[in-house]
PyMOL Python script that loads the backbone (N, CA, C, O; Angstrom):
from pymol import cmd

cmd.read_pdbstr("""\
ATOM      1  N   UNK A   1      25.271   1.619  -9.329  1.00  0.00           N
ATOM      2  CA  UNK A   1      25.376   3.059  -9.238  1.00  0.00           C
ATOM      3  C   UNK A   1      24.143   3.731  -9.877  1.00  0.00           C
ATOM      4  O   UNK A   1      23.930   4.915  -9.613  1.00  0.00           O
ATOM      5  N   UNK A   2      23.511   3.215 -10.506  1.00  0.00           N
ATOM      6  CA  UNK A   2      22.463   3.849 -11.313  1.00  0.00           C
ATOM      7  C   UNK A   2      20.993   4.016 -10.871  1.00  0.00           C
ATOM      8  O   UNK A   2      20.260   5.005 -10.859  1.00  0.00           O
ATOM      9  N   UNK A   3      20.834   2.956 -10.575  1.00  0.00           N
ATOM     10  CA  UNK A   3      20.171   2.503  -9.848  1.00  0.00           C
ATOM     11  C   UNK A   3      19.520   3.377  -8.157  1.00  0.00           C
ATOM     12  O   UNK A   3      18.411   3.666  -7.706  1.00  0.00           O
ATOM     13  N   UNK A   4      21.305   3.554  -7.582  1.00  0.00           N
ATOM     14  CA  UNK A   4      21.050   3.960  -6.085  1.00  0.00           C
ATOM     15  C   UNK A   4      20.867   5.889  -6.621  1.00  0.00           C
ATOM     16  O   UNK A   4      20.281   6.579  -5.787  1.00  0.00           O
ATOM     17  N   UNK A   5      21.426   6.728  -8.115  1.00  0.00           N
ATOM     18  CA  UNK A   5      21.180   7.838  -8.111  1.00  0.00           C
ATOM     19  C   UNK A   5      19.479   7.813  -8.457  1.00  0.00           C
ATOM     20  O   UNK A   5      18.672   8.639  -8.029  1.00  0.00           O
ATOM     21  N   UNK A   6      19.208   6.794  -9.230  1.00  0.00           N
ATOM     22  CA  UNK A   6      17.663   7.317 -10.017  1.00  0.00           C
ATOM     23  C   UNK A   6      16.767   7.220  -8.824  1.00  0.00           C
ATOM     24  O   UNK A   6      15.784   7.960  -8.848  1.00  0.00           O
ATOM     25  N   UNK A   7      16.942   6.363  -7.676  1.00  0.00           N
ATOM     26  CA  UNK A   7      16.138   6.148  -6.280  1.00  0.00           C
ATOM     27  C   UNK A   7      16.689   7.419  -5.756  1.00  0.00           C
ATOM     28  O   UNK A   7      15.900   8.328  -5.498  1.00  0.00           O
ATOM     29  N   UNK A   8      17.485   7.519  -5.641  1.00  0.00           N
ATOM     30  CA  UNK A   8      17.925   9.118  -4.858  1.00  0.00           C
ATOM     31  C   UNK A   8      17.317  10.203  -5.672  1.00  0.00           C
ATOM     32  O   UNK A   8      17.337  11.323  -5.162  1.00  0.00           O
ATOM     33  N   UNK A   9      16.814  10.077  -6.776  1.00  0.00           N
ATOM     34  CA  UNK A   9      16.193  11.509  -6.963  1.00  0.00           C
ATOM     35  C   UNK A   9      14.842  11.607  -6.698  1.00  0.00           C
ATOM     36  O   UNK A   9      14.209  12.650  -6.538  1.00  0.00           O
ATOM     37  N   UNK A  10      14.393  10.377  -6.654  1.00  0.00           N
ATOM     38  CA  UNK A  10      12.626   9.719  -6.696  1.00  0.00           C
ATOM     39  C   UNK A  10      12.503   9.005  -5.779  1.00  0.00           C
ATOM     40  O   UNK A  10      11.854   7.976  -5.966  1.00  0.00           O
ATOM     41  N   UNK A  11      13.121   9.291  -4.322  1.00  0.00           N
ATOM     42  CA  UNK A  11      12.576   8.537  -3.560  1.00  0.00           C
ATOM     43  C   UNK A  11      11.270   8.096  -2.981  1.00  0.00           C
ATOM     44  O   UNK A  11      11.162   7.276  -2.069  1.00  0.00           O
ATOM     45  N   UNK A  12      10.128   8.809  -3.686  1.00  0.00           N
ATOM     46  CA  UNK A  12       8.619   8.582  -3.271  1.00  0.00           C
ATOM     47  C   UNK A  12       8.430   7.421  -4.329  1.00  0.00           C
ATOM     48  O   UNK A  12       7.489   6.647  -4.158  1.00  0.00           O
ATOM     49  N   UNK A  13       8.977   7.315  -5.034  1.00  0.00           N
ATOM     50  CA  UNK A  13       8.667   5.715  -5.947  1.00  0.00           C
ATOM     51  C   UNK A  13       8.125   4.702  -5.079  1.00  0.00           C
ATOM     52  O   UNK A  13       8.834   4.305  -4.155  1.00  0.00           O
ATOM     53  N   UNK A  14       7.015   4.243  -5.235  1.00  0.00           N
ATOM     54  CA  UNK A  14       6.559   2.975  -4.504  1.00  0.00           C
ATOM     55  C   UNK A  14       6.596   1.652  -5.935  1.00  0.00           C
ATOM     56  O   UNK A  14       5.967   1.610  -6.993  1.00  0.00           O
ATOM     57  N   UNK A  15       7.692   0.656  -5.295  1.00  0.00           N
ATOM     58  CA  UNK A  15       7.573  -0.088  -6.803  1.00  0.00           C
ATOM     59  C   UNK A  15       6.812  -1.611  -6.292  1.00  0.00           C
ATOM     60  O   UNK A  15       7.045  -1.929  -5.125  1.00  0.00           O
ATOM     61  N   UNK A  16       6.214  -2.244  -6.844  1.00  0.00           N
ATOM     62  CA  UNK A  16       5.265  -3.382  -6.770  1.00  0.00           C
ATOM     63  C   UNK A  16       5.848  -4.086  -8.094  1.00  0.00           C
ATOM     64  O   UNK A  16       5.944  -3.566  -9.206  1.00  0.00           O
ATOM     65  N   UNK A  17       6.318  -5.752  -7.611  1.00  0.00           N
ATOM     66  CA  UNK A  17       6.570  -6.893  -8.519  1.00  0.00           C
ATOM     67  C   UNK A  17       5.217  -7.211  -9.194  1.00  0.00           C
ATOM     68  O   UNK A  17       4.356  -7.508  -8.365  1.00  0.00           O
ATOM     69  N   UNK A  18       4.834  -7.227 -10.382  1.00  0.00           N
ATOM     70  CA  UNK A  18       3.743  -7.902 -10.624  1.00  0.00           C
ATOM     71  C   UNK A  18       4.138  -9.342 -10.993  1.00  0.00           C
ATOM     72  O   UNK A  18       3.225 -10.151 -10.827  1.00  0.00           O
ATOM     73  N   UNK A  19       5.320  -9.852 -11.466  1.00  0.00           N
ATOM     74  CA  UNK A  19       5.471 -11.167 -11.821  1.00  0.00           C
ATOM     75  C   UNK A  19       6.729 -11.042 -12.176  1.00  0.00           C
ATOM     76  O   UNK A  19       7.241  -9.972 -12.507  1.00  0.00           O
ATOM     77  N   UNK A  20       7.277 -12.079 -12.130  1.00  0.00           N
ATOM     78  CA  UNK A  20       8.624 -12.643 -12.807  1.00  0.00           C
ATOM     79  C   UNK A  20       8.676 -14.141 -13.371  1.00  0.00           C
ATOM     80  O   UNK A  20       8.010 -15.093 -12.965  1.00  0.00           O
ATOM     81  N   UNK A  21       9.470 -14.127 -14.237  1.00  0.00           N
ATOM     82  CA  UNK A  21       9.747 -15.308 -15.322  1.00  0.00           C
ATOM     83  C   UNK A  21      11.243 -15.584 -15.778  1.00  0.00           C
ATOM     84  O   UNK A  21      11.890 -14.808 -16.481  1.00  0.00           O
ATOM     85  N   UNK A  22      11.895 -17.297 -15.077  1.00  0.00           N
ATOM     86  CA  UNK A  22      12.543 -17.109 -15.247  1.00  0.00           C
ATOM     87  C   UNK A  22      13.669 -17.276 -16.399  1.00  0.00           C
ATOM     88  O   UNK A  22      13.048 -18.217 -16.893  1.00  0.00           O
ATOM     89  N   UNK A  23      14.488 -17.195 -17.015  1.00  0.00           N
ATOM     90  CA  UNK A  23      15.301 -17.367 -17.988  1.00  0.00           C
ATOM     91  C   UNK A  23      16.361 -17.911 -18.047  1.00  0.00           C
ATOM     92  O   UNK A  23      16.876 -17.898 -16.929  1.00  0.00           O
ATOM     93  N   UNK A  24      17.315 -18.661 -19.181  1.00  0.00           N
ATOM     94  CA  UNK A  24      18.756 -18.804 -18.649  1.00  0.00           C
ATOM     95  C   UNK A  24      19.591 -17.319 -18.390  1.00  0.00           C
ATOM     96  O   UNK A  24      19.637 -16.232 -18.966  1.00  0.00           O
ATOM     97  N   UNK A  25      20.220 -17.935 -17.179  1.00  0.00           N
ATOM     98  CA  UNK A  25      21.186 -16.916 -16.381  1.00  0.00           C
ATOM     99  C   UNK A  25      20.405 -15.817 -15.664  1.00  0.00           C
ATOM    100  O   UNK A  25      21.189 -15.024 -15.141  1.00  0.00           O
ATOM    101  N   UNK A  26      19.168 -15.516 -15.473  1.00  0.00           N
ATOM    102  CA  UNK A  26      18.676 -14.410 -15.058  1.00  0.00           C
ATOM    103  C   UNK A  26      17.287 -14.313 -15.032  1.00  0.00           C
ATOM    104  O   UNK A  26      16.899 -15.468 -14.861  1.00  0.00           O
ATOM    105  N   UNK A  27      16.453 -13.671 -15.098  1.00  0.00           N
ATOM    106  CA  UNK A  27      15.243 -13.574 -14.998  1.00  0.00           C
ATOM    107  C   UNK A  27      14.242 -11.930 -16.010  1.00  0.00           C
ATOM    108  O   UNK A  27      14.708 -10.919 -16.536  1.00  0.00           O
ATOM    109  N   UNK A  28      12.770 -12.444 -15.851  1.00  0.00           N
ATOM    110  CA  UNK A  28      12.225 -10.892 -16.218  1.00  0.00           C
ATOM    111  C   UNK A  28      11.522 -10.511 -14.816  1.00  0.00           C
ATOM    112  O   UNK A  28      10.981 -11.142 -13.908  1.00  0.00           O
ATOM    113  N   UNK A  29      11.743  -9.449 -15.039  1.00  0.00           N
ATOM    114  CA  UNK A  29      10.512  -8.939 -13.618  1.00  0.00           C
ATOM    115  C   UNK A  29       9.925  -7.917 -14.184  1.00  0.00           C
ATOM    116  O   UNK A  29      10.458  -6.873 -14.563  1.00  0.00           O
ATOM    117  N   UNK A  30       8.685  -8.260 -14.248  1.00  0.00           N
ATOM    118  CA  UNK A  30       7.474  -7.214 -14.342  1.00  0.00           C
ATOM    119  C   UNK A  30       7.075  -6.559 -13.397  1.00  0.00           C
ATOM    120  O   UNK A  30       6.775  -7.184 -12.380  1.00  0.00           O
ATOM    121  N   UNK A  31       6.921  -4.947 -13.412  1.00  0.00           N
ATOM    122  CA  UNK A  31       6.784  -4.195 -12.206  1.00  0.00           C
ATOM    123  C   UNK A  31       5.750  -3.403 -12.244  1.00  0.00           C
ATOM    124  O   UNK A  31       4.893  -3.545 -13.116  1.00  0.00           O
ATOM    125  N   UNK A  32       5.676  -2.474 -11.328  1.00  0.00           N
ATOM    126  CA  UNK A  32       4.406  -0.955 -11.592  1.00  0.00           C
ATOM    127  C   UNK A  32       5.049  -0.144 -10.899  1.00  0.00           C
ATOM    128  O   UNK A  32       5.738  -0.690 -10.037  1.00  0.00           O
ATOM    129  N   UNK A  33       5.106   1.159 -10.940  1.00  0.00           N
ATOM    130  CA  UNK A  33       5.685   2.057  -9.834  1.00  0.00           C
ATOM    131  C   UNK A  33       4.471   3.642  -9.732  1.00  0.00           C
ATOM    132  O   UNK A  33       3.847   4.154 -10.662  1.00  0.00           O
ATOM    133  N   UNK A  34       4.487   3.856  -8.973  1.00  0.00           N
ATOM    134  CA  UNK A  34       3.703   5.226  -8.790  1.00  0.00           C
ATOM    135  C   UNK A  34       4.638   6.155  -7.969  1.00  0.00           C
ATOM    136  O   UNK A  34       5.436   5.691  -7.155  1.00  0.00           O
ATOM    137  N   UNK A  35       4.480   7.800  -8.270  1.00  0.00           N
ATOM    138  CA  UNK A  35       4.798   8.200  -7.809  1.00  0.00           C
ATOM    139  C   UNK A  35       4.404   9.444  -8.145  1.00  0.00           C
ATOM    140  O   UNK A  35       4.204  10.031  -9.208  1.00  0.00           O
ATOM    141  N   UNK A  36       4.308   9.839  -6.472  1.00  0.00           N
ATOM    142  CA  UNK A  36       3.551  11.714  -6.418  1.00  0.00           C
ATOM    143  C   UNK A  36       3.806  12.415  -6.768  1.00  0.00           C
ATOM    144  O   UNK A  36       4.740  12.774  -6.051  1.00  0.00           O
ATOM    145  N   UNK A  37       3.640  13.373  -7.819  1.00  0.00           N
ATOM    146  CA  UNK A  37       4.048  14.456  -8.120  1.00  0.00           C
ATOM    147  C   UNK A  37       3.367  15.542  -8.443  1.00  0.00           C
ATOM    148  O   UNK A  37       2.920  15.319  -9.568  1.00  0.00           O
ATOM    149  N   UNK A  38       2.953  16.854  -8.003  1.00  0.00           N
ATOM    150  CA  UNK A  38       2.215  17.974  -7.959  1.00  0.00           C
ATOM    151  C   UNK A  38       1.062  17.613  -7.605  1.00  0.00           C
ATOM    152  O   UNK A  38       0.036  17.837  -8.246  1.00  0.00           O
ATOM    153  N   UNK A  39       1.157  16.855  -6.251  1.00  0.00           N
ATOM    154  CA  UNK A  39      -0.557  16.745  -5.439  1.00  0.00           C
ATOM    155  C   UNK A  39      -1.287  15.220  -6.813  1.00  0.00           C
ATOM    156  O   UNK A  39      -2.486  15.008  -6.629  1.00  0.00           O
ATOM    157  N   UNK A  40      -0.861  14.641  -7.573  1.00  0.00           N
ATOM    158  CA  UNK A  40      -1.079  13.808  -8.332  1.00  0.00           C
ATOM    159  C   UNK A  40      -0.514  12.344  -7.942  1.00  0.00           C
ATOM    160  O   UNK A  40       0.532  12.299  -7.294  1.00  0.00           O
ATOM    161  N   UNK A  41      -1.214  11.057  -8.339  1.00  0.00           N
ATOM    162  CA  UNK A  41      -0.023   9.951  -8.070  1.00  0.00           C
ATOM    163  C   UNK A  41       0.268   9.340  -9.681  1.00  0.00           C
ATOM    164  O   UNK A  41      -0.715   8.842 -10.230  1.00  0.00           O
ATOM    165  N   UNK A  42       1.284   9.354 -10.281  1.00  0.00           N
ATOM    166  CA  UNK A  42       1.886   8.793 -11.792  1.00  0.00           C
ATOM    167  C   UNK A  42       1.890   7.590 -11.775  1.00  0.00           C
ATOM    168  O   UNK A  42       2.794   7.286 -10.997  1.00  0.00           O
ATOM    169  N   UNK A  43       1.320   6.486 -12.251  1.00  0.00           N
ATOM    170  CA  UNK A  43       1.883   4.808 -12.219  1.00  0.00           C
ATOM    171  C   UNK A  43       2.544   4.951 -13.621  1.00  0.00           C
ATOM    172  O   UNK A  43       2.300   5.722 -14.549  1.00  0.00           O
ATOM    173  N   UNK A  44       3.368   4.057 -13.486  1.00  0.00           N
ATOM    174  CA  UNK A  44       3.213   3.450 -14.786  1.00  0.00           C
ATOM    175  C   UNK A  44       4.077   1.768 -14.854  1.00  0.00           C
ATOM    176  O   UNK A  44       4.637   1.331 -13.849  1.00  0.00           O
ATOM    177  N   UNK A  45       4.058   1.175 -15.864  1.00  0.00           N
ATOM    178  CA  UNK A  45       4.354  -0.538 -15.841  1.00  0.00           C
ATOM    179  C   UNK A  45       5.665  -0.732 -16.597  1.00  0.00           C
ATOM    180  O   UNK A  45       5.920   0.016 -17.541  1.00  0.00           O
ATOM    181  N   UNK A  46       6.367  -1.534 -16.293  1.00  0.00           N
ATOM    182  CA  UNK A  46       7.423  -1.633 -17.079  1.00  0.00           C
ATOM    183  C   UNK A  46       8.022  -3.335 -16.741  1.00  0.00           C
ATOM    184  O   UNK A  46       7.482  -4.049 -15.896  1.00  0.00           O
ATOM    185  N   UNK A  47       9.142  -3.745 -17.528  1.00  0.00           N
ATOM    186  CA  UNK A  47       9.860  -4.815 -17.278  1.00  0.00           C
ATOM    187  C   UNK A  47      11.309  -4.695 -17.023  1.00  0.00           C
ATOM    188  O   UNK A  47      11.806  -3.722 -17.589  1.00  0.00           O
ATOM    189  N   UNK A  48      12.117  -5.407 -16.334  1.00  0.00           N
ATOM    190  CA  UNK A  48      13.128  -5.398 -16.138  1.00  0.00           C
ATOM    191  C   UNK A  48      13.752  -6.833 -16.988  1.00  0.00           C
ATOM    192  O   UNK A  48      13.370  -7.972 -16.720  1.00  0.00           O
ATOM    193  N   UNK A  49      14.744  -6.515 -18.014  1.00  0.00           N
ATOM    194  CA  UNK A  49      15.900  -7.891 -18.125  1.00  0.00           C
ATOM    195  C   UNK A  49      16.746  -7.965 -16.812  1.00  0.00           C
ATOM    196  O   UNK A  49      17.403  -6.996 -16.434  1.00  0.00           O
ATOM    197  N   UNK A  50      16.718  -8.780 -16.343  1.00  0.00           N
ATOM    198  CA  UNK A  50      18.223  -9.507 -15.198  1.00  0.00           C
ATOM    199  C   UNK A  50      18.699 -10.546 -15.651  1.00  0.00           C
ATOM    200  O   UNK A  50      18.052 -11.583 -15.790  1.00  0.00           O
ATOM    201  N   UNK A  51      20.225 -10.360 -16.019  1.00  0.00           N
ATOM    202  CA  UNK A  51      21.387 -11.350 -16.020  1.00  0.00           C
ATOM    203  C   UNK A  51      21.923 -11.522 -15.063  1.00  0.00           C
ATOM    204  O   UNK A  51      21.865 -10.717 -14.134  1.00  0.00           O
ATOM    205  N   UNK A  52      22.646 -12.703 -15.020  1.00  0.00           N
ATOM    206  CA  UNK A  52      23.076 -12.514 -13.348  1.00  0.00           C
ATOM    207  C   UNK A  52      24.170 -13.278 -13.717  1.00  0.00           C
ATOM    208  O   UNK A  52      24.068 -14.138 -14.592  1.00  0.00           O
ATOM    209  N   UNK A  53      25.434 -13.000 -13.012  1.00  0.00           N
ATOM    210  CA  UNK A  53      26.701 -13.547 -13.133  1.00  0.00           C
ATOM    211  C   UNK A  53      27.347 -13.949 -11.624  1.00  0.00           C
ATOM    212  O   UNK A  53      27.377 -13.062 -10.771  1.00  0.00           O
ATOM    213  N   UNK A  54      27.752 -15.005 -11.373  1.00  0.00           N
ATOM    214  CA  UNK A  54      28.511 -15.445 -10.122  1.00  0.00           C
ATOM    215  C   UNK A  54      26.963 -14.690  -8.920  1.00  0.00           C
ATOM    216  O   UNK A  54      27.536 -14.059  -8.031  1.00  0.00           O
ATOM    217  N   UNK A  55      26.085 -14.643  -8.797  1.00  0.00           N
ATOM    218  CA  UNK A  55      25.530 -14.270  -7.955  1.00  0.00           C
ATOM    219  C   UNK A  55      25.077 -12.757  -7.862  1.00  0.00           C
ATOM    220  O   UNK A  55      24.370 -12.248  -6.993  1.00  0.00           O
ATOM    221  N   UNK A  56      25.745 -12.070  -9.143  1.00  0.00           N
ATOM    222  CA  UNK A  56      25.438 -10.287  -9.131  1.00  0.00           C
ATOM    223  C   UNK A  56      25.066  -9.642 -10.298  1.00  0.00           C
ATOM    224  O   UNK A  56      25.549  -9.834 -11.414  1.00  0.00           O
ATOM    225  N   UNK A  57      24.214  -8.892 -10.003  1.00  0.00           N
ATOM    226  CA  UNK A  57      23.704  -8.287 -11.314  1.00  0.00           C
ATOM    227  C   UNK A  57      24.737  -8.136 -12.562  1.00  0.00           C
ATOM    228  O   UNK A  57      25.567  -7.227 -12.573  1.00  0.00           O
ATOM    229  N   UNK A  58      24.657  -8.857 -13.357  1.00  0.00           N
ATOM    230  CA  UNK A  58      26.062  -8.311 -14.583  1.00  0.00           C
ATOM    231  C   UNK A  58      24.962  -7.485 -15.809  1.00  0.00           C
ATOM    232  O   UNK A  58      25.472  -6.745 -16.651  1.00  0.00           O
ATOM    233  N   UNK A  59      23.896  -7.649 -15.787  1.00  0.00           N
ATOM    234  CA  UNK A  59      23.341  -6.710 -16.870  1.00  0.00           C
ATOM    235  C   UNK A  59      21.581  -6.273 -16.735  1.00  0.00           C
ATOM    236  O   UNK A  59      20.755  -7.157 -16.963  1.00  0.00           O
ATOM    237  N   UNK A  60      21.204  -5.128 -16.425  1.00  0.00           N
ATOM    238  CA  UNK A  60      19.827  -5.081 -15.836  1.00  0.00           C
ATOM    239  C   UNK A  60      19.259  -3.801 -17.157  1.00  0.00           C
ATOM    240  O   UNK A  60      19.534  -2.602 -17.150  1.00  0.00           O
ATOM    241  N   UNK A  61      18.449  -4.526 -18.155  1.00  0.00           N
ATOM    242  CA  UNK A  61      17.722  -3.547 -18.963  1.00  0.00           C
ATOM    243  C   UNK A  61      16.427  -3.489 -18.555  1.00  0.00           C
ATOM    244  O   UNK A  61      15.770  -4.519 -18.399  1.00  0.00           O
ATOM    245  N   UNK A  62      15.790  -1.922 -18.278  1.00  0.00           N
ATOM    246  CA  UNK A  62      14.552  -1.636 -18.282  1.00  0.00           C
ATOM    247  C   UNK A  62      13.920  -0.950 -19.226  1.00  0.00           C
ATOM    248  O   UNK A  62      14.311   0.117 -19.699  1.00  0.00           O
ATOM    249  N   UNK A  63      12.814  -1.612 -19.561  1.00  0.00           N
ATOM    250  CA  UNK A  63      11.806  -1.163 -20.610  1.00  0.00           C
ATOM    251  C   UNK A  63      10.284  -0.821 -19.628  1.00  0.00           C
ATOM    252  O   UNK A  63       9.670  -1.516 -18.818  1.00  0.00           O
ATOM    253  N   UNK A  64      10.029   0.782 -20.230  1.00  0.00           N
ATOM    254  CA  UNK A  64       8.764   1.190 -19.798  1.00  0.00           C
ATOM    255  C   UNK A  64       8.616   2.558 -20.419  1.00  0.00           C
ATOM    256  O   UNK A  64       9.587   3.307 -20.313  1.00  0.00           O
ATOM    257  N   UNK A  65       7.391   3.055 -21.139  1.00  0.00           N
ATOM    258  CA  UNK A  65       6.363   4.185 -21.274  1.00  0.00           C
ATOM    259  C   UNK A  65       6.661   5.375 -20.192  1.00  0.00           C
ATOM    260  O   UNK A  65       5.905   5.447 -19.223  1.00  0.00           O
ATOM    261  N   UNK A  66       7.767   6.341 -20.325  1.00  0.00           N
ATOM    262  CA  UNK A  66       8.116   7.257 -19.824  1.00  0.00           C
ATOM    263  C   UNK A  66       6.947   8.577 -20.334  1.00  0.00           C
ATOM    264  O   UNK A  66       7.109   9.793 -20.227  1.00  0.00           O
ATOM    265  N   UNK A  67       6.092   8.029 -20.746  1.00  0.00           N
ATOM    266  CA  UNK A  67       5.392   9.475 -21.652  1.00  0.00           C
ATOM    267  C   UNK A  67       4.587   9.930 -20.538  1.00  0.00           C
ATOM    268  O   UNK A  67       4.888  11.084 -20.235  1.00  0.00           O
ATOM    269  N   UNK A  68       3.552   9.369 -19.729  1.00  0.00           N
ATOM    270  CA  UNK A  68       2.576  10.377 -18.472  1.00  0.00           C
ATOM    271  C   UNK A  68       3.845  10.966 -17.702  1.00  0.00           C
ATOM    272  O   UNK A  68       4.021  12.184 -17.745  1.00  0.00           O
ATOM    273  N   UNK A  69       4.933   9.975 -16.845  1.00  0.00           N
ATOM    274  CA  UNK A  69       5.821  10.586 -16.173  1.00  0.00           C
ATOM    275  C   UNK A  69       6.199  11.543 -16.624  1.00  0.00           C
ATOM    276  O   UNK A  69       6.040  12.577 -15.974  1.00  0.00           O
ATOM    277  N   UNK A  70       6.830  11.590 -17.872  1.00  0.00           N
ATOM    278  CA  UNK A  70       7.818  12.801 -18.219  1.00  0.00           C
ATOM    279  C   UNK A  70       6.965  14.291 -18.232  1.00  0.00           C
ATOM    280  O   UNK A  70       7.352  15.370 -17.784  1.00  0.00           O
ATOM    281  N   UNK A  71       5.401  13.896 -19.042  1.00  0.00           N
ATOM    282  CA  UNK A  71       4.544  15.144 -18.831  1.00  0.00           C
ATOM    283  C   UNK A  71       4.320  15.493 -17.596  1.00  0.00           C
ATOM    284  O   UNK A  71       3.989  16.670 -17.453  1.00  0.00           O
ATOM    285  N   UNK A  72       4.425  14.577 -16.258  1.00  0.00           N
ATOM    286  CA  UNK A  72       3.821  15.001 -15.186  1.00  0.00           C
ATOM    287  C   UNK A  72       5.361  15.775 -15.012  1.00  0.00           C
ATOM    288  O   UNK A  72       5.103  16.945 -14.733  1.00  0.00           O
ATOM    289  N   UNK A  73       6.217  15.664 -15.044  1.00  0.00           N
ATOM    290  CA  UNK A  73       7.520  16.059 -14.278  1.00  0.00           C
ATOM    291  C   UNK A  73       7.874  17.543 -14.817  1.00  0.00           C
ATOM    292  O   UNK A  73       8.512  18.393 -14.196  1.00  0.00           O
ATOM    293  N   UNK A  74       7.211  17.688 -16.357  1.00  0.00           N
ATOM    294  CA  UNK A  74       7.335  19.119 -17.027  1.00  0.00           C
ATOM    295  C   UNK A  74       6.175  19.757 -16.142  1.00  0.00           C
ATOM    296  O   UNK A  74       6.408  20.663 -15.342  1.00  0.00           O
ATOM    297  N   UNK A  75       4.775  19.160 -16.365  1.00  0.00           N
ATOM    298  CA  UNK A  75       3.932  20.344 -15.128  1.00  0.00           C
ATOM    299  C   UNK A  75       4.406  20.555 -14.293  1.00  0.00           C
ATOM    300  O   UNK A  75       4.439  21.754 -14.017  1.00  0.00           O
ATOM    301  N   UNK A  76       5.036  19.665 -13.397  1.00  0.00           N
ATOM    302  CA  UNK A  76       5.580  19.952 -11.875  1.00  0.00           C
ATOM    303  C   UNK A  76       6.854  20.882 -11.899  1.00  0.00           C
ATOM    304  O   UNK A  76       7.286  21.262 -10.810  1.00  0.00           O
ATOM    305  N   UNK A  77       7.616  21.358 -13.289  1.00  0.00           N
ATOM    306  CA  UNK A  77       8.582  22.360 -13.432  1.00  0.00           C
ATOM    307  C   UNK A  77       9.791  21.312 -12.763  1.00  0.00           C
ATOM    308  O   UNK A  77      10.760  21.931 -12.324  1.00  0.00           O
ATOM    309  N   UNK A  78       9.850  19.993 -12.648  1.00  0.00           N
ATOM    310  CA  UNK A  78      10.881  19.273 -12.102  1.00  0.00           C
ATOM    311  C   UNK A  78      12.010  18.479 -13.399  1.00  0.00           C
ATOM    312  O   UNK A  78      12.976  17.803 -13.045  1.00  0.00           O
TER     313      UNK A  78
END
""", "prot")
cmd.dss("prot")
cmd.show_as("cartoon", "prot")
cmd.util.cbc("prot")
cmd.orient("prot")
């Protein structure tokens, strides 16, 4: 559920795997995402924890540097 609202508000997100590593029960995935906002494009890098239970996500933490995004999203009045 979280997931399908935060893509529903940002659907111009373009996200790119840079790597993954895997772990017991789950994996990391290292990512990048950009996205347009006020005639600008925002990247920024982050990691994902994945646990995985019977075949389905049972626990997904993301870590990433919200600080350019969040300033770009106050200029853009969004």
């Amino acid at each position: 559920m979280y997931l399908r609202r935060l893509l529903a508000r940002h659907p111009e997100w373009v996200w790119t795997q840079r790597a993954s590593a895997p772990m017991q029960d789950g994996f990391l995935n290292f990512w990048q995402a950009k996205e347009p906002i006020a005639g600008t494009e925002v990247g920024f890098s982050g990691v994902c924890l994945v646990v995985l239970r019977d075949g389905l996500i049972a626990r997904n933490e993301v870590f990433f540097d919200r600080t350019l995004f969040l300033e770009a999203m106050r200029q853009a009045g969004r």
